[in-house]
C-alpha positions in Angstrom: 0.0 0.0 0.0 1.3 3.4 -0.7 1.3 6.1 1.8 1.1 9.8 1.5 1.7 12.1 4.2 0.8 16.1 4.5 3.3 17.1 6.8 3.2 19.8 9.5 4.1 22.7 7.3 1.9 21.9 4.5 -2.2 23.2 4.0 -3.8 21.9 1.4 -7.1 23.1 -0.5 -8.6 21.2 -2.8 -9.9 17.1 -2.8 -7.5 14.5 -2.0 -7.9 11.1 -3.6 -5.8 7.6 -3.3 -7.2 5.0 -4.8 -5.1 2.2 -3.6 -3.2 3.9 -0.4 -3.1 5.4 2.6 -3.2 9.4 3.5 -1.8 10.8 6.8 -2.4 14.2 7.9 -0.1 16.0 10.2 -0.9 19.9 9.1 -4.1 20.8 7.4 -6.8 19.8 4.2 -9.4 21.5 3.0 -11.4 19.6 1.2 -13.1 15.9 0.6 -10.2 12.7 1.7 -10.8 9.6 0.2 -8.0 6.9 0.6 -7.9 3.2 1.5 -7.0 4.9 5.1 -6.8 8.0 6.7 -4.8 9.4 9.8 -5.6 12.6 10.8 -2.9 13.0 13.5 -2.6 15.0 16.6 -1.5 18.3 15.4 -3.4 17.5 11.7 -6.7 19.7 10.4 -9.3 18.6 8.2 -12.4 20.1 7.2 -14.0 17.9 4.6 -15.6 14.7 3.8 -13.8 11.5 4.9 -13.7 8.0 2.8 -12.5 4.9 3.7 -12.0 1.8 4.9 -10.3 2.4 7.6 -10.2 5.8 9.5 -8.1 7.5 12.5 -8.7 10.9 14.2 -6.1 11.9 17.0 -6.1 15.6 15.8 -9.7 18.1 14.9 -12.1 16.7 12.2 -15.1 18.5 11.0 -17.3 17.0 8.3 -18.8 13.9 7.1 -17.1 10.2 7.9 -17.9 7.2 5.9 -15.9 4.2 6.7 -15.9 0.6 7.7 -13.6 1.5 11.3 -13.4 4.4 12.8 -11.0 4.9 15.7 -11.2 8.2 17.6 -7.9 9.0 20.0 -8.4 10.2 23.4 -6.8 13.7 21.9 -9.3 14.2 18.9 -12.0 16.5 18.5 -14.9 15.7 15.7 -17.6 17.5 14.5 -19.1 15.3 12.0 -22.1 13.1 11.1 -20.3 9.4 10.9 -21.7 6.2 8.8 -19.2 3.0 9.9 -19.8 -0.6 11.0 -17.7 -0.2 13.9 -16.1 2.3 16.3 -13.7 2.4 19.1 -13.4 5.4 20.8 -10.8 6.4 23.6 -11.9 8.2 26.8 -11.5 11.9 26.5 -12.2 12.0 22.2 -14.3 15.0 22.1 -17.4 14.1 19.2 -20.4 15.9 17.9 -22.4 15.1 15.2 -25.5 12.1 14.2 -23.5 8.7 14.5 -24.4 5.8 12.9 -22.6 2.4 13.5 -24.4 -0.5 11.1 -22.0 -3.2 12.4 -20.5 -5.8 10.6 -22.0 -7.7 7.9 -21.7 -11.3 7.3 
């Protein structure tokens, strides 16, 4: 799997797509994320819709989230309406939004 990573330093405007990889954020995206996985890390901005399989906040997130897992760290902070089959999130992740968690199928 190919990773991409938005470092520190970097903002980005504009929709970020990886079809076959993985995107970690570390500074800041404006716009729609879609990846085979996201990491928004501690420090890492995004304002925008999330899709994945697999998705990770430990920094701010305000949007939409559509995934399969969604893992929120005890640092994050989301504003979002969520769709996923599962969710684990730490004590201390700050969330707003509508959740929905359809569980797995199968």
């Amino acid at each position: 799997m190919v990773n991409s990573v938005i470092e520190k330093d970097v903002t980005i405007e504009g929709n970020i797509t990886s079809s076959k990889g993985s995107v970690e954020v570390r500074g800041r995206v404006v716009g729609d994320l879609s990846a085979q996985a996201v990491t928004v890390h501690a420090g890492g901005t995004v304002d925008g819709a999330l899709s994945a399989k697999s998705v990770t906040v430990e920094g701010i997130y305000s949007g939409k989230i559509q995934c399969e897992d969604l893992r929120l760290a005890a640092s994050s902070q989301v504003k979002a309406d969520v769709s996923a089959q599962s969710m684990a999130t730490e004590s201390g992740a700050q969330v707003e939004g509508t959740i929905r968690i359809a569980g797995k199928k199968g």
